[in-house]
FITIKE-717016 format. One record per atom (N, C-alpha, C): x, y, z; residue number from 1. Coordinates in pm, 1 decimal. Example, Ala and Ser with C-alpha at 12.3 -4.5 7.8 and 13.67 -1.06 7.14 Angstrom:
<sites>
X	Y	Z	num
1319.0	-569.0	780.0	1
1230.0	-450.0	780.0	1
1320.0	-330.0	780.0	1
1285.0	-225.0	708.0	2
1367.0	-106.0	714.0	2
1290.0	3.0	787.0	2
</sites>
This chain:
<sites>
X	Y	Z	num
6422.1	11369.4	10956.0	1
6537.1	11292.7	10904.7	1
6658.7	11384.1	10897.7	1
6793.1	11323.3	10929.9	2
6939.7	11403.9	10927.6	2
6951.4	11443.7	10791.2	2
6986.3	11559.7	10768.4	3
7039.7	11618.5	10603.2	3
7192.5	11486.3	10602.0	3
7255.8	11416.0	10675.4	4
7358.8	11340.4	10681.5	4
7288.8	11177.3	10622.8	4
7285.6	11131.9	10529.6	5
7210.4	10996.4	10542.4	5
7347.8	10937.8	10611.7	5
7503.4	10917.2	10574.7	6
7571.7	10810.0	10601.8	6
7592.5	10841.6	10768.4	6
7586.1	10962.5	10869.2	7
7529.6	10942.5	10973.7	7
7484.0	10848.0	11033.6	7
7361.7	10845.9	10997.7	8
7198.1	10764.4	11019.7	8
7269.7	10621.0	11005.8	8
7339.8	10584.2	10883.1	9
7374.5	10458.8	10893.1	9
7493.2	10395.9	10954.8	9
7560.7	10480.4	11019.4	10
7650.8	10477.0	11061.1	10
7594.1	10403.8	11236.5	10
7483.6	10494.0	11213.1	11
7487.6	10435.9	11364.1	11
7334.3	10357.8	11374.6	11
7322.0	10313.3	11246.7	12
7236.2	10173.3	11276.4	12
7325.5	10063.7	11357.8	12
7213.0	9977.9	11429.4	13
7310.0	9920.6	11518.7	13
7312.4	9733.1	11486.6	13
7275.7	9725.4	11392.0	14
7255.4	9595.5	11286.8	14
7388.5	9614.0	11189.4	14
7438.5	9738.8	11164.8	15
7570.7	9762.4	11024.4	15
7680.5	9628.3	11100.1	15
7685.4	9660.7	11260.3	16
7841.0	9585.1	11289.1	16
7809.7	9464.1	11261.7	16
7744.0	9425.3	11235.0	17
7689.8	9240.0	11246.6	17
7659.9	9192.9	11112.4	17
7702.3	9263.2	11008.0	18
7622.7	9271.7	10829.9	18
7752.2	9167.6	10809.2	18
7894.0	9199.2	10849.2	19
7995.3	9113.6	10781.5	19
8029.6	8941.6	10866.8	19
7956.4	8995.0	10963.4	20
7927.6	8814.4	11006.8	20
7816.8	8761.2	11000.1	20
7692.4	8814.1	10895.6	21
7596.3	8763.1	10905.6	21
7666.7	8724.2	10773.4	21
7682.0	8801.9	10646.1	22
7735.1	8746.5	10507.2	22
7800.7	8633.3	10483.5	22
7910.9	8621.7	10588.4	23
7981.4	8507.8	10603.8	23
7898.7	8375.3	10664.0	23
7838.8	8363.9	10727.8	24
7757.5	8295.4	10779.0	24
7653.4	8272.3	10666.6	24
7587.8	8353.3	10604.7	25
7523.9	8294.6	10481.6	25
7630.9	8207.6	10315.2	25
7751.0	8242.9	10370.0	26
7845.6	8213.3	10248.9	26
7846.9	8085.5	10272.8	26
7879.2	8037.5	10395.7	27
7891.5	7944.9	10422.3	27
7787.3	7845.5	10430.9	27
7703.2	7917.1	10431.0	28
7557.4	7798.7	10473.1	28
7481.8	7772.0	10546.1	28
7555.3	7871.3	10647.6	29
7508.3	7855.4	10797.7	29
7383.2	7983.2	10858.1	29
7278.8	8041.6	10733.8	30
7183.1	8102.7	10792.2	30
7125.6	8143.1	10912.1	30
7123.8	7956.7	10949.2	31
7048.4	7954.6	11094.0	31
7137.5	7990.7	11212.6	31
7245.7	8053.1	11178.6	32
7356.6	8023.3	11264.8	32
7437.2	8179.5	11302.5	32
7331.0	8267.9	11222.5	33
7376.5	8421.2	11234.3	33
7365.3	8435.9	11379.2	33
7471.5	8528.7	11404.6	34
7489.1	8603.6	11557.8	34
7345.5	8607.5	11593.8	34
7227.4	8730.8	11535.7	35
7136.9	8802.0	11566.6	35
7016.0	8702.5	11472.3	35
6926.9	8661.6	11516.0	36
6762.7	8608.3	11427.4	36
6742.1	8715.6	11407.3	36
6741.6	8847.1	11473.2	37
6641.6	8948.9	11470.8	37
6704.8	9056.2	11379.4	37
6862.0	9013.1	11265.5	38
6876.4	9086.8	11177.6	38
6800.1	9051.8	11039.0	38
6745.9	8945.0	11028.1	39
6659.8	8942.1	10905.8	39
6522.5	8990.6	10927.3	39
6508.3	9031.9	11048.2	40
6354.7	9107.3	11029.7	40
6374.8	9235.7	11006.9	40
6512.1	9296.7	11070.2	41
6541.1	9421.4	11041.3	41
6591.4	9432.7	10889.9	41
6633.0	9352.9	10848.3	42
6681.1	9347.3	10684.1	42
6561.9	9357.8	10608.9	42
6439.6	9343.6	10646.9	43
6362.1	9323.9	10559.1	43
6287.1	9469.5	10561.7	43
6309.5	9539.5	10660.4	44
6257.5	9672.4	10672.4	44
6335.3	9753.6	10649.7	44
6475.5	9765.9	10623.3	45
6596.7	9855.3	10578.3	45
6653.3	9829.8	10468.1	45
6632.1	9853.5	10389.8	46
6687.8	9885.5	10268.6	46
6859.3	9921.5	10210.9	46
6893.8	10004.3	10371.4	47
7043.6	10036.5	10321.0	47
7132.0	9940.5	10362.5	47
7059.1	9840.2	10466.7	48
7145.2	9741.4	10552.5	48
7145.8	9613.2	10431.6	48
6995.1	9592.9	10401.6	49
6972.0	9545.8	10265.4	49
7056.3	9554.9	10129.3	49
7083.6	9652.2	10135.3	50
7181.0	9669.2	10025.6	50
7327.6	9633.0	10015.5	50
7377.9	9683.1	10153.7	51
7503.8	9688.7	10199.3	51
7479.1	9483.8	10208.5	51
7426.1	9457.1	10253.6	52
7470.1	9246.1	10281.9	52
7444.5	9213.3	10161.3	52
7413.0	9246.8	10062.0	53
7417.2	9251.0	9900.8	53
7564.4	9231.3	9895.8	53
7646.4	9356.0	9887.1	54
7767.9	9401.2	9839.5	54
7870.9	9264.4	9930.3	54
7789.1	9281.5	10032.5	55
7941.9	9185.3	10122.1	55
7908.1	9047.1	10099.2	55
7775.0	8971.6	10017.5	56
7757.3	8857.1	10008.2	56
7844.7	8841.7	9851.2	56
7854.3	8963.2	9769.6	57
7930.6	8894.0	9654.0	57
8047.7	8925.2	9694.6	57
8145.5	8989.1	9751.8	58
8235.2	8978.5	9819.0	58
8295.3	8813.6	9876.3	58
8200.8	8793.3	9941.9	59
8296.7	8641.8	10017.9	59
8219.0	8540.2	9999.1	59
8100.7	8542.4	9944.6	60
8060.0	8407.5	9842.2	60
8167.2	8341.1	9773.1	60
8191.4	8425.0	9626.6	61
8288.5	8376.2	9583.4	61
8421.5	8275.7	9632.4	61
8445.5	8368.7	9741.1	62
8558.3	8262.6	9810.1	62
8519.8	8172.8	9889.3	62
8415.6	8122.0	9929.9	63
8362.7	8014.2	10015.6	63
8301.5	7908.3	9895.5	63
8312.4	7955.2	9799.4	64
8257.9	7887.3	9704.9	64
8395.4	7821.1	9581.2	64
8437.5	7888.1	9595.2	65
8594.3	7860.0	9555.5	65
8575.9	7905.0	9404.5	65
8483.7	8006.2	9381.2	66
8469.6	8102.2	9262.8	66
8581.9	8223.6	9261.8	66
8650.3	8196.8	9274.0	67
8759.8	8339.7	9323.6	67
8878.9	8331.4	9161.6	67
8855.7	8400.0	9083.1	68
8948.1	8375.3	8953.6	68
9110.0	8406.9	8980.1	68
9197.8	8314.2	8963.3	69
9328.8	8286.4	9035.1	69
9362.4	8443.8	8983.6	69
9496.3	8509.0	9012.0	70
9553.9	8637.2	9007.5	70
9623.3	8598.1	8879.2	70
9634.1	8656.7	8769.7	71
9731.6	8647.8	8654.1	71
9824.8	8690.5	8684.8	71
9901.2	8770.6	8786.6	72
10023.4	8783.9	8815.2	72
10043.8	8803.9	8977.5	72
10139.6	8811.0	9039.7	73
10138.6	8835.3	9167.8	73
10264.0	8989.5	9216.8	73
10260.0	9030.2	9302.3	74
10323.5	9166.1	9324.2	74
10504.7	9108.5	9318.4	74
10588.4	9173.8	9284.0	75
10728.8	9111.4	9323.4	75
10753.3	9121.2	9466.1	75
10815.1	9032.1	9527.6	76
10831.2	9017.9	9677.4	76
11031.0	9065.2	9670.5	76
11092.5	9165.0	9746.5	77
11222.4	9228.8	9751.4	77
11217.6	9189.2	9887.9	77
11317.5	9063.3	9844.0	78
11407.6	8941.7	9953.1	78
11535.0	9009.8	9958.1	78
11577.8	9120.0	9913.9	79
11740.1	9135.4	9890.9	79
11799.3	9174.5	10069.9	79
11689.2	9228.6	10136.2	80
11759.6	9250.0	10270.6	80
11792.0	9128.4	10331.7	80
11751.1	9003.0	10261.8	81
11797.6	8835.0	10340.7	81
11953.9	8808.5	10272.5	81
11953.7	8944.4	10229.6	82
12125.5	8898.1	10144.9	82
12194.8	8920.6	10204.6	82
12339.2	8900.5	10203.9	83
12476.7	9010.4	10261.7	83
12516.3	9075.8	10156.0	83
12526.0	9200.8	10167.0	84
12572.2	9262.8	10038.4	84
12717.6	9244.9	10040.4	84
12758.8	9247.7	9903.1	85
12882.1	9200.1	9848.9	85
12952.9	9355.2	9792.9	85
13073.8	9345.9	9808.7	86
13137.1	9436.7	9751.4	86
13197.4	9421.5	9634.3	86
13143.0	9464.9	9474.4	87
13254.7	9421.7	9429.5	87
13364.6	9522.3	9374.1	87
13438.6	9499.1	9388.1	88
13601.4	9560.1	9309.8	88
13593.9	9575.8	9188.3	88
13582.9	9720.3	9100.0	89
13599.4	9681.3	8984.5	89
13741.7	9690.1	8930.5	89
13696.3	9574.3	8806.2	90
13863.4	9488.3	8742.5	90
13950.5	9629.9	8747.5	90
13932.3	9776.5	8743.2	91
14020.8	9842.9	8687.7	91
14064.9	9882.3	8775.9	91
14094.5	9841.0	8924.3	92
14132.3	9895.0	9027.9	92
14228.0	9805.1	9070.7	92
14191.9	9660.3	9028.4	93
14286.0	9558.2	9104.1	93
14436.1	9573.6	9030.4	93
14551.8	9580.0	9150.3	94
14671.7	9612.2	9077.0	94
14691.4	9436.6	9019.9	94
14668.4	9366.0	9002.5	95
14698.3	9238.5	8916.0	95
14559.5	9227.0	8807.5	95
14623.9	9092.7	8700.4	96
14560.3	9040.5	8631.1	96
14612.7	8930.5	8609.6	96
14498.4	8797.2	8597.6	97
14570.1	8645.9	8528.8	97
14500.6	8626.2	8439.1	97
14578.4	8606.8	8312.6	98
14512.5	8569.1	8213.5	98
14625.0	8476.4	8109.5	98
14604.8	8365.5	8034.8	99
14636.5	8250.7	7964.8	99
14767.6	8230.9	8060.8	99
14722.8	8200.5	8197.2	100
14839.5	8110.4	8288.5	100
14953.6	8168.9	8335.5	100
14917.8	8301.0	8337.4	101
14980.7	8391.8	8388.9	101
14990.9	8507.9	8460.5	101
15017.5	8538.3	8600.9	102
14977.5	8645.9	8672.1	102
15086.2	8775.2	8630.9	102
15014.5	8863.5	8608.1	103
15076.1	9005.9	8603.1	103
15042.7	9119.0	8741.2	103
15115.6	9167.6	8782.4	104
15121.2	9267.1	8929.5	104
15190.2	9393.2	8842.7	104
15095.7	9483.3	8812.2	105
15131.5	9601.0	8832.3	105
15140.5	9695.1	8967.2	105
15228.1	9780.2	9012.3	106
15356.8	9843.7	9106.3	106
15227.6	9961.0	9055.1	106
15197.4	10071.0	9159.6	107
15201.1	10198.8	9189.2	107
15191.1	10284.0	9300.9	107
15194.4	10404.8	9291.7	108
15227.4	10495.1	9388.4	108
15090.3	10465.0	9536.9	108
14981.9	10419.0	9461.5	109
14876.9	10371.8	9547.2	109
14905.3	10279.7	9624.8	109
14965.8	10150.2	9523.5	110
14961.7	10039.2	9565.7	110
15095.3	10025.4	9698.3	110
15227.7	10114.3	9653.6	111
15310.5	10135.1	9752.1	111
15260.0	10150.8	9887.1	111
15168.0	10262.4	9902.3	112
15145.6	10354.7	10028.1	112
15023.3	10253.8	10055.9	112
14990.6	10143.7	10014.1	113
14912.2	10055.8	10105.2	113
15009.9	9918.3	10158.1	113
15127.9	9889.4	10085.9	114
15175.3	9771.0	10145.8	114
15324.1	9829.9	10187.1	114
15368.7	9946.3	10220.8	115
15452.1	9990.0	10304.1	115
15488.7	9926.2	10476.8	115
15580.2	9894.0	10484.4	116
15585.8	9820.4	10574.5	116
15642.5	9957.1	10692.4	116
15570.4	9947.4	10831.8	117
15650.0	10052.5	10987.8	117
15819.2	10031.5	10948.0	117
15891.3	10129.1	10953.5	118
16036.8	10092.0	10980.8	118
16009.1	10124.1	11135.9	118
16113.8	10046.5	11136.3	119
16198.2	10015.8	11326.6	119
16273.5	10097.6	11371.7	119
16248.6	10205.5	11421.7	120
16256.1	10314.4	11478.6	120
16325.3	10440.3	11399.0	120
16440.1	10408.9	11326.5	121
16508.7	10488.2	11259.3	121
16415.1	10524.2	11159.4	121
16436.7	10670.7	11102.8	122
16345.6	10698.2	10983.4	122
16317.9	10640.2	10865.0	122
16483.6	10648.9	10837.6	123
16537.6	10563.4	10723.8	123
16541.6	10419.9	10746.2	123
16516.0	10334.1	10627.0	124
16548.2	10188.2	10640.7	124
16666.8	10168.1	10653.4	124
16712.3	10027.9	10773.7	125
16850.4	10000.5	10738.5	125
16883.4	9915.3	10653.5	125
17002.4	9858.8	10570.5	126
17052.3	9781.5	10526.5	126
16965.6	9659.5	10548.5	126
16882.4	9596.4	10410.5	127
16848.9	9448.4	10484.4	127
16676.2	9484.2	10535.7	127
16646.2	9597.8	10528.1	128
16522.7	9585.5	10615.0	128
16410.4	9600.6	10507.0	128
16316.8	9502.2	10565.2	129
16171.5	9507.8	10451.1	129
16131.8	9627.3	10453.1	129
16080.0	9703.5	10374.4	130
16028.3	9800.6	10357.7	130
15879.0	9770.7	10270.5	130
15887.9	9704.7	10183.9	131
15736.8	9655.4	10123.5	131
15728.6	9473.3	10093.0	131
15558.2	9481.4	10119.4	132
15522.9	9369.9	10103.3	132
15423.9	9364.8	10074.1	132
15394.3	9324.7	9935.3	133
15258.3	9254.4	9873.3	133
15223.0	9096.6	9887.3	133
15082.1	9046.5	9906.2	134
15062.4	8938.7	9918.3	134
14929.1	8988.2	9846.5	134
14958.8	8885.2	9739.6	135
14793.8	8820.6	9662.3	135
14695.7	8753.0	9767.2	135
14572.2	8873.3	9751.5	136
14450.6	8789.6	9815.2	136
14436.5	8669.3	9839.0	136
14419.4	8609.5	9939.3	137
14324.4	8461.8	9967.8	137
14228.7	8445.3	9925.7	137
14263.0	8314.6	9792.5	138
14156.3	8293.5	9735.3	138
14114.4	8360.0	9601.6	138
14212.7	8445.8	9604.5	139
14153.2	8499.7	9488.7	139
14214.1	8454.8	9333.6	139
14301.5	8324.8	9341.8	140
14347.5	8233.7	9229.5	140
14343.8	8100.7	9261.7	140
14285.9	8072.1	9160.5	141
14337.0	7900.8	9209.0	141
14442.1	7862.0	9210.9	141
14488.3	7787.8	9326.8	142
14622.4	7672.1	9347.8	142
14730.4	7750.2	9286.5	142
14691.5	7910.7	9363.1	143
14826.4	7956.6	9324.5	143
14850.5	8071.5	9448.9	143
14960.7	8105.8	9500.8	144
14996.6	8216.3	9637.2	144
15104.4	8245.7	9588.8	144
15097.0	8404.6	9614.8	145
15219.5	8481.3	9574.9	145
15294.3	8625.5	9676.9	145
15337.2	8641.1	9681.6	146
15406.7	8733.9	9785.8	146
15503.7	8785.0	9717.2	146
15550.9	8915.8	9746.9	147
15671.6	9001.9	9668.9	147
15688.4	9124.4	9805.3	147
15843.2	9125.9	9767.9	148
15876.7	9133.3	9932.0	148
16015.4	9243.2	9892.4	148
16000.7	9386.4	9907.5	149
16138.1	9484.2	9853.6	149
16217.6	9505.8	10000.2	149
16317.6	9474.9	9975.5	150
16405.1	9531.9	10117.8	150
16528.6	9621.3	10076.2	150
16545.0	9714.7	10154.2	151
16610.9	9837.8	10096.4	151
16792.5	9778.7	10097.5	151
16876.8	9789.1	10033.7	152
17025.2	9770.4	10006.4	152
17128.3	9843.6	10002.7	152
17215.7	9822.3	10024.0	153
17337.3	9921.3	9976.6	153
17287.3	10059.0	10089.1	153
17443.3	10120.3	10070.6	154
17526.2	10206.1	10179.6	154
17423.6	10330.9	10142.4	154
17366.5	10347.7	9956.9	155
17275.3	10475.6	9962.8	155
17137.1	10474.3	9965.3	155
17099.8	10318.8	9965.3	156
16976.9	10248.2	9961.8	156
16926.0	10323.7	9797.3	156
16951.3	10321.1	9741.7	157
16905.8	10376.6	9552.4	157
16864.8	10238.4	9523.5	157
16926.9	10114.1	9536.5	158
16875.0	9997.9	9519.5	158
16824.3	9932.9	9633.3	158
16774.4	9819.5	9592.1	159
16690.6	9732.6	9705.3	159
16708.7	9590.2	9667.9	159
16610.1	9503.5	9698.4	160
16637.7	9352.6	9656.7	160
16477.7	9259.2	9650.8	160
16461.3	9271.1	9553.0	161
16321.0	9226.8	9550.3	161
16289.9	9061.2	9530.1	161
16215.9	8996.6	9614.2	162
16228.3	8869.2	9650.9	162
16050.4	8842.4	9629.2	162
16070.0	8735.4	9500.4	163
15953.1	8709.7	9506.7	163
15890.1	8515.1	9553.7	163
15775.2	8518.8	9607.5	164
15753.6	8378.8	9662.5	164
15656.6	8343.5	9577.0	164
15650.7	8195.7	9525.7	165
15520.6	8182.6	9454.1	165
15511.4	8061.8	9533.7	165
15377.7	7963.7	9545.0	166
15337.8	7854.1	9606.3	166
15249.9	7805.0	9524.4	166
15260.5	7680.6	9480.0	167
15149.0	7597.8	9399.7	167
15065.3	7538.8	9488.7	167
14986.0	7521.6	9586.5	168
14957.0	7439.2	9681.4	168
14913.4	7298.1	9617.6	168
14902.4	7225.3	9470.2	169
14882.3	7141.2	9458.1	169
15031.4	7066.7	9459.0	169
15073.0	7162.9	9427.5	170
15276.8	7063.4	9437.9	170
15312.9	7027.9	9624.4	170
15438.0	6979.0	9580.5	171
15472.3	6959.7	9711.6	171
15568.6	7095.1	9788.8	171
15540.5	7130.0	9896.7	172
15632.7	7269.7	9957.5	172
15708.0	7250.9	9922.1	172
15825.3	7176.0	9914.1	173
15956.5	7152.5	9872.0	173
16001.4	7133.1	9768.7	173
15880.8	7145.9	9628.7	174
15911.2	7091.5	9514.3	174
15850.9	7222.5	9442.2	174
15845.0	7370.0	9493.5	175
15789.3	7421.5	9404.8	175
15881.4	7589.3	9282.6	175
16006.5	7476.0	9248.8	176
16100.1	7512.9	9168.9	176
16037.0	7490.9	9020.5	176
16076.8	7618.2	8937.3	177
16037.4	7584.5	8815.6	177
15963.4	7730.0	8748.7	177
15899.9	7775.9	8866.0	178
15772.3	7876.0	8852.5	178
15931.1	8009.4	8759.4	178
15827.9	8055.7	8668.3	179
15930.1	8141.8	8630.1	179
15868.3	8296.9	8633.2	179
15962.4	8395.3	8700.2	180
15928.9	8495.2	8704.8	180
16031.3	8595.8	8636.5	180
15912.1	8711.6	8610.3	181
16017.5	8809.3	8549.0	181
15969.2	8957.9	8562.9	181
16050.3	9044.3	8623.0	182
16053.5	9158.1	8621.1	182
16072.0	9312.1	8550.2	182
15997.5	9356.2	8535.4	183
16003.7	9484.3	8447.6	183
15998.5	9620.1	8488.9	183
16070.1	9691.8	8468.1	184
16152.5	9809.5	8545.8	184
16177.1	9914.7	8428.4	184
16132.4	10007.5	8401.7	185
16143.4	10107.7	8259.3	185
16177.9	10027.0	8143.6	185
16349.4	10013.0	8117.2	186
16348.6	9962.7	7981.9	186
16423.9	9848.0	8030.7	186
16427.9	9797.7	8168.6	187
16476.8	9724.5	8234.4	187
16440.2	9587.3	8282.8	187
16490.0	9482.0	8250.9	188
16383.5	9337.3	8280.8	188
16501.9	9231.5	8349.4	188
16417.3	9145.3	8456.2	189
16500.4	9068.4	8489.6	189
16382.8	8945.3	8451.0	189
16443.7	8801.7	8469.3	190
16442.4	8698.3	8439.6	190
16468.3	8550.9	8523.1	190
16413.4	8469.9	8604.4	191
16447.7	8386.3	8703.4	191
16363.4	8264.5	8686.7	191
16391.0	8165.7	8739.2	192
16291.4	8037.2	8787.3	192
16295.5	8054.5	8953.1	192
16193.2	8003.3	8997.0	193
16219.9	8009.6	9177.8	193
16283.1	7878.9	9216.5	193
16324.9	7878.0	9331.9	194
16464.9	7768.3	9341.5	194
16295.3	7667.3	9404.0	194
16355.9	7568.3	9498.8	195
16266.8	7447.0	9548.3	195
16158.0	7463.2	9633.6	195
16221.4	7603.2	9717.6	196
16132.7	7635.3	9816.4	196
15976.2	7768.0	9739.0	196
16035.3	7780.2	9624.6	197
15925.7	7893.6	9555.7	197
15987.3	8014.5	9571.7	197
16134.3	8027.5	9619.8	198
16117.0	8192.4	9605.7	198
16231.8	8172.0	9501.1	198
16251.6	8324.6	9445.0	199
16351.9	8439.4	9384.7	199
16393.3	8533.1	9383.2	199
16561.9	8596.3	9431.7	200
16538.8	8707.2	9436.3	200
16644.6	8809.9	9354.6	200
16558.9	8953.4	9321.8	201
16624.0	9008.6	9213.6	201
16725.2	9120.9	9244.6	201
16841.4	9163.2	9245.3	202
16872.4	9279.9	9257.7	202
17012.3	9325.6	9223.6	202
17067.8	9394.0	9183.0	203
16967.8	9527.6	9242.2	203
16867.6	9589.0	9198.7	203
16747.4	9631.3	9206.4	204
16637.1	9687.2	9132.8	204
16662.5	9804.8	9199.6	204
16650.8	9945.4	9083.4	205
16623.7	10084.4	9174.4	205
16503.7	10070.3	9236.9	205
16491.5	10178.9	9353.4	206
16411.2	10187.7	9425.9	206
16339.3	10277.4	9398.5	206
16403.6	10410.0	9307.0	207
16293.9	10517.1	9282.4	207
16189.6	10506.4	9200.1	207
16246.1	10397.1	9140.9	208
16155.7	10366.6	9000.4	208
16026.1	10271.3	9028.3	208
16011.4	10214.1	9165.9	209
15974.2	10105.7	9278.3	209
15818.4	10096.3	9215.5	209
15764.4	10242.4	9198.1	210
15608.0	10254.4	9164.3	210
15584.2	10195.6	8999.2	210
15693.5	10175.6	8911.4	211
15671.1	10117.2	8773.8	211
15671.6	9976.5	8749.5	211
15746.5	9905.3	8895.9	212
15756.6	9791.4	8881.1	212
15632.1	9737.5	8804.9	212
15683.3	9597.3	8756.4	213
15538.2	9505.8	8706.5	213
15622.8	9348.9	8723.9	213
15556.5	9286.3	8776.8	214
15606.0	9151.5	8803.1	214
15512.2	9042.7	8723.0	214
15552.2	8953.7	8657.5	215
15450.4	8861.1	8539.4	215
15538.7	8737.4	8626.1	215
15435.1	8642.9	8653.1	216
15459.2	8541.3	8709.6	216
15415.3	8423.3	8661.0	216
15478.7	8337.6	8587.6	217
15404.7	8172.0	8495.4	217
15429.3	8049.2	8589.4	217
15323.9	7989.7	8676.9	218
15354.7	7903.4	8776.0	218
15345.8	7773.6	8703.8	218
15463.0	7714.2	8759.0	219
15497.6	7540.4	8670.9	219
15357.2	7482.2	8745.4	219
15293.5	7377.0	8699.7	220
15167.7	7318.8	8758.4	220
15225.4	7222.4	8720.5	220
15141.2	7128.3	8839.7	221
15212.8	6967.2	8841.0	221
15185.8	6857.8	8736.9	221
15236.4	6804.3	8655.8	222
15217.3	6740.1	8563.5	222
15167.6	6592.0	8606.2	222
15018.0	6561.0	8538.3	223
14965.4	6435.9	8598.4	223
15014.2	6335.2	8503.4	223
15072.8	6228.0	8519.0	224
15104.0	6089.2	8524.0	224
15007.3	6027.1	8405.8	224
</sites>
């Protein structure tokens, strides 16, 4: 005999046929094993004997519908069926709306992202946009806003700041009323937008351009 017993059983040649004979007895179907001639060998082997032991309580149970349900199940991580989302946190966005009113804080960041190409000359000329902010799409309800600086005067120190608001529930032509107001160090201006939604302010300095803060209260249409 091998000093190896699992050897020896390894290469009995009845082991490959133990898990379809089990099943075949789970089921009922005795007479119906691959091999007749593994129950004569079962009855003279002991380890093969043993082993269709282990695999008959194995899948009995489940042919028998003895199988005790799972008290819990593994968590399944669906998140790669997602699109990941970016979000912005609040302390980055240069605005805020809160009790019916949008506020746009102005900075040195926010400049050097809505800087507009000048047209060939270095300097802006007289009249020429130089910045333009536009509020996200979507990111207020039934409300669009745009603010628009164009540089002025012979030393350009001032500019002319023109702001647009849009109610889209009003009518384009009716969206006079919206009142805006500007704040500039110790400096404030004050307006309604004419019919078409805009207003514009100036002279506003230009150096001071990064302190701006614009607070905007949009008239909403009054229902009937």
């Amino acid at each position: 005999m091998s000093d190896h017993p699992d050897v020896e059983r390894s290469a009995d040649p009845f082991r490959a046929d133990l898990p379809a004979y089990a099943t075949a007895l789970a089921v009922g179907g005795a007479a119906a094993a691959p091999d007749p001639s593994i129950a004569a060998h079962l009855a003279t082997c002991a380890d093969c004997a043993a082993e269709l032991q282990e695999l008959l309580e194995l899948v009995q149970p489940a042919y028998a519908g003895t199988l005790a349900p799972s008290a819990r199940f593994p968590a399944v991580d669906l998140t790669f069926l997602e699109v990941p989302v970016q979000h912005v946190p609040q302390a980055t966005l240069p605005w805020q709306f809160d009790a019916g009113r949008l506020a746009i804080q102005f900075s040195e960041a926010l400049l050097s992202r809505i800087r507009q190409p000048l047209a060939g000359a270095a300097r802006a000329a007289r009249g020429q946009l130089i910045f333009r902010y536009t509020q996200e799409p979507s990111s207020l309800h039934d409300l669009d806003v745009s603010i628009e600086v164009y540089a002025e005067g012979a030393t350009q120190q001032h500019g002319r700041v023109r702001v647009g608001v849009d109610v889209p529930s009003r009518s384009p032509l009716e969206q006079s009323g919206n009142l805006v107001t500007l704040y500039l160090g110790d400096a404030n201006w004050e307006a309604e937008t004419d019919e078409t939604g805009c207003v514009d302010f100036v002279p506003v300095p230009l150096e001071e351009l990064a302190s701006l803060r614009v607070e905007i209260t949009p008239l909403r249409e009054i229902a009937n």
